[in-house]
N, C-alpha and C positions, 0 to 999 in steps of 0.2 A: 629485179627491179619491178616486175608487172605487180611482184604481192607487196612492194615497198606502200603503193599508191593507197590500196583499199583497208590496209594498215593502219596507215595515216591519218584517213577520214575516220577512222573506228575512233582512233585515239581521240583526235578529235573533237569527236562527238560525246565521246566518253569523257574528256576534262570539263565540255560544258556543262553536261548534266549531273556531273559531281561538284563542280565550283561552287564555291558560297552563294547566296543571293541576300540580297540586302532586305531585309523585311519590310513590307508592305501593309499602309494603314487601310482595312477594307472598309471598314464604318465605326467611327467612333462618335461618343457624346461626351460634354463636358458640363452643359446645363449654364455656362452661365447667363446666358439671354434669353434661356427659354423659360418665357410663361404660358406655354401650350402646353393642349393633351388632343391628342398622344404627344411623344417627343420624338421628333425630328432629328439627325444623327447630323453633329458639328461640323464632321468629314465622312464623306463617301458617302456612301446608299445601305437604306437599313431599316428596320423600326423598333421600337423599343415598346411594348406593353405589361400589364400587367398579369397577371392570375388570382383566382381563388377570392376574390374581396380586396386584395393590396390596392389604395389607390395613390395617384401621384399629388403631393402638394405642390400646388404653383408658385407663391407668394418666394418674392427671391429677397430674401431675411441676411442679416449676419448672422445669423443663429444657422442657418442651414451653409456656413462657410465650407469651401470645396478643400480639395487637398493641394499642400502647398507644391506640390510636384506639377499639379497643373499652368502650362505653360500656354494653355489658349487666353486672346484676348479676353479680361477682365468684363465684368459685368457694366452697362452705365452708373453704379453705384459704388464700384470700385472696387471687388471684392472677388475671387474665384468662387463658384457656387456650387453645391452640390443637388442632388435630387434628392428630396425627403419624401418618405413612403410612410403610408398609414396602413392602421387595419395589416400588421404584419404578423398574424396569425401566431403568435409567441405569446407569454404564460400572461401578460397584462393585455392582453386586447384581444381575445376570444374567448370564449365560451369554453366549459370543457368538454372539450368530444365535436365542438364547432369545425373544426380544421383536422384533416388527419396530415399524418405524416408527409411531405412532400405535396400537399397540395396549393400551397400559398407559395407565389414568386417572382419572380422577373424574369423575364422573357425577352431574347435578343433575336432577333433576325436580322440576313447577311447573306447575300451569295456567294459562294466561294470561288465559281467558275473563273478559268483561269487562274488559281494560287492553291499553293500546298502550302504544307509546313505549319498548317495553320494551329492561330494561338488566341487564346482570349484570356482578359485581364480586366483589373477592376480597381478603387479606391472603395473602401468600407467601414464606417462608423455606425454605430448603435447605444439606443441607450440600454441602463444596465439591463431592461426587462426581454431586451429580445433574448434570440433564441440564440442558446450555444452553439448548435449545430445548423451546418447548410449542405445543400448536397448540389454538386453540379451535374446538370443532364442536360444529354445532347440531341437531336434527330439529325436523321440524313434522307427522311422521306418527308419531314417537314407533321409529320403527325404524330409518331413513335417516339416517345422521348424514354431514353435509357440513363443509368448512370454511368460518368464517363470512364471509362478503363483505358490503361497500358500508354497512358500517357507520363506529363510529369507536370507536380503542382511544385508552385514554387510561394513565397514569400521576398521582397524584396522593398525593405529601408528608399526612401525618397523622401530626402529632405526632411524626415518624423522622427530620426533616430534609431536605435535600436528597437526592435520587437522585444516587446515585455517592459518596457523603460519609456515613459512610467504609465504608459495606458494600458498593456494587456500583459495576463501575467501568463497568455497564452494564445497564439495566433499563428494557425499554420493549415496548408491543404496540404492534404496526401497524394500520391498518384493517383487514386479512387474518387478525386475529387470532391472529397469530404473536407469541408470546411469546420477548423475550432475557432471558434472566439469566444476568447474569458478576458472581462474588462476587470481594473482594477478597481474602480470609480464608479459611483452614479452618472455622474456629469461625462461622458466621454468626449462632447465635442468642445474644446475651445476658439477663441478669437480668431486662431490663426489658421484652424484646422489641421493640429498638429497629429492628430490620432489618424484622420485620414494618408498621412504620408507614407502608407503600406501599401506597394502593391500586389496584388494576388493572381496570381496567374495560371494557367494552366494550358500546357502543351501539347497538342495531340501527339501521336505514333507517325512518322511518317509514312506516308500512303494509308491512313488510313479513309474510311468512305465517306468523312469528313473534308475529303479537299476534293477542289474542282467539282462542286454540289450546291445546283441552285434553290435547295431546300438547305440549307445548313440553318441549325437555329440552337440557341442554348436556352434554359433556365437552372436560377437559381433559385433554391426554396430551401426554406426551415423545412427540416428534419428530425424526429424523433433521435435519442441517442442508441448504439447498438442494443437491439434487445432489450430499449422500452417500449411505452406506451404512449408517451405524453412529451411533452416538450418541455426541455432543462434550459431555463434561465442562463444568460451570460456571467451574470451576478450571482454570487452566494447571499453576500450581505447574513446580515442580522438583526433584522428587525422579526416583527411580526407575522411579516408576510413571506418569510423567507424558510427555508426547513435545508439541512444537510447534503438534500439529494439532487432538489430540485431548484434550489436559491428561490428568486422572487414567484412566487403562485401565479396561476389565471387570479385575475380581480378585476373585472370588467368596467371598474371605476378608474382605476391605476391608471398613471400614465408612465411613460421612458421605458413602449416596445418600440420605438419608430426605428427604422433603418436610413441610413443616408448611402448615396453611391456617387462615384465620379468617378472620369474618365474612363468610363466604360467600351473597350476597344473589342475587335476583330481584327487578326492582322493574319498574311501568309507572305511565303514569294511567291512573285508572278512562275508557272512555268511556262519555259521557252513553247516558244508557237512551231507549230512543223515545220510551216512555211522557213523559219530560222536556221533547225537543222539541215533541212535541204540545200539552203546557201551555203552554209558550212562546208557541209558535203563538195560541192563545186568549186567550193573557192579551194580546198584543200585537193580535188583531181586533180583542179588548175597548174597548181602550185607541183604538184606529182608531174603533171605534163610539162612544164620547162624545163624542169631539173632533168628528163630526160631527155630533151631535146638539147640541153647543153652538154650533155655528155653524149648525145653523138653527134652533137658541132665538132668535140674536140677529138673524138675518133678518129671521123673522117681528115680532120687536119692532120695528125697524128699520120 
């Protein structure tokens, strides 16, 4: 019985810290009230900036309509909203050789202390001129920004319908956190913001040096495609301005590279506080200490 006790507590301790835990929102945006710069996060603590020349438009339009999966209160004009980004360094709104590879993008910061498991996610429309490719990178000292590995990207229908049906005839992140978007259309965003109803996600490795890190921060930027040089259009098209390889060209006059985002999240679970398992602990000796104590009430009666 003396090893029954510290047995116990093992176990214990061992079913909390294997138990599911419920996901936790760390700082999210959803843009519909905001006409500030920088942007302020809807829930939790956070800041959201730009890089490279992107900057943010304020003006809260039906034109920049959010993604219908957004469930935050409505804008005063009645409409979920999303953030519209300019100057997004893709084949209609730079120069050529202006932007390299990965240097244009959005940038999230987030504490993670106290949560693991951590995961970040997104809503994302563009017009046809952005860029095909995005790459997600992370830091954990808050200055190093890597691209993300050994994690899991995901894809996931809200309320938009199927991916590829009828906005992209390609939308998907890898575990290497490379984003594809191929739009079918010029026009991507409609009325309702039905193309925004995707969302994208991407899961860290648990334990890795992303959780419980009060530098945790991502970006996402247009990227070159494997083993280019330049930035490939989401659009092939066929007009003029378009070629086999690359779809829509740099044209410095062009317009439909702009990006839109919503519901831009950081989530983890909380983990348990020591102070927690420590109780655990006692309350499970406790628990070891009656049960021996009733069995030798019943000895001695015996």
């Amino acid at each position: 019985m003396k090893r029954f006790v510290p047995l116990l507590a093992a176990a214990a301790v061992g079913a909390l810290l294997a138990s599911p835990l419920a996901a936790a929102t760390i700082a999210q945006w959803s843009f519909n009230n905001d006409t500030t710069n920088p942007k302020p996060p809807t829930s939790g603590a956070g800041s959201l900036s730009t890089q490279g020349g992107m900057t943010f438009l304020t003006a809260l339009t039906s034109d920049n309509t959010g993604s219908p999966g957004d469930a935050t209160p409505l804008s005063p004009l009645g409409w979920n909203h999303s953030q519209a980004m300019n100057n997004t360094a893709t084949p209609a709104t730079a120069a050529a050789g202006a932007a390299f590879s990965g240097s244009v993008g959005l940038k999230a910061t987030a504490s993670t202390v106290g949560y693991g498991n951590i995961r970040v996610s997104w809503h994302q429309a563009q017009g046809f001129r952005g860029s095909r490719y995005y790459q997600l990178f992370a830091t954990s000292d808050g200055t190093t920004f890597v691209p993300v590995s050994g994690g899991v990207g995901a894809v996931a229908a809200n309320l938009g319908g199927t991916p590829g049906n009828p906005w992209y005839s390609a939308l998907s992140i890898d575990n290497n956190g490379l984003v594809d978007v191929r739009v079918n259309d010029g026009k991507i965003l409609n009325a309702t913001g039905e193309s925004m109803g995707y969302e994208l996600s991407y899961a860290f490795a648990p334990g890795s040096a992303y959780e419980n890190n009060p530098n945790f921060a991502v970006v996402l930027a247009a990227v070159y495609p494997a083993g280019g040089n330049d930035y490939v259009s989401s659009f092939a098209g066929s007009t003029n301005l378009a070629d086999a390889t690359k779809g829509y060209l740099r044209n410095g006059t062009s317009t439909g590279g702009g990006l839109r985002y919503d519901l831009i999240t950081v989530a983890g679970t909380a983990i348990p506080e020591p102070g927690s398992l420590a109780l655990l602990v006692v309350a499970c000796l406790g628990c070891g200490g009656r049960r021996r104590r009733r069995r030798d009430r019943a000895v001695a009666t015996n």
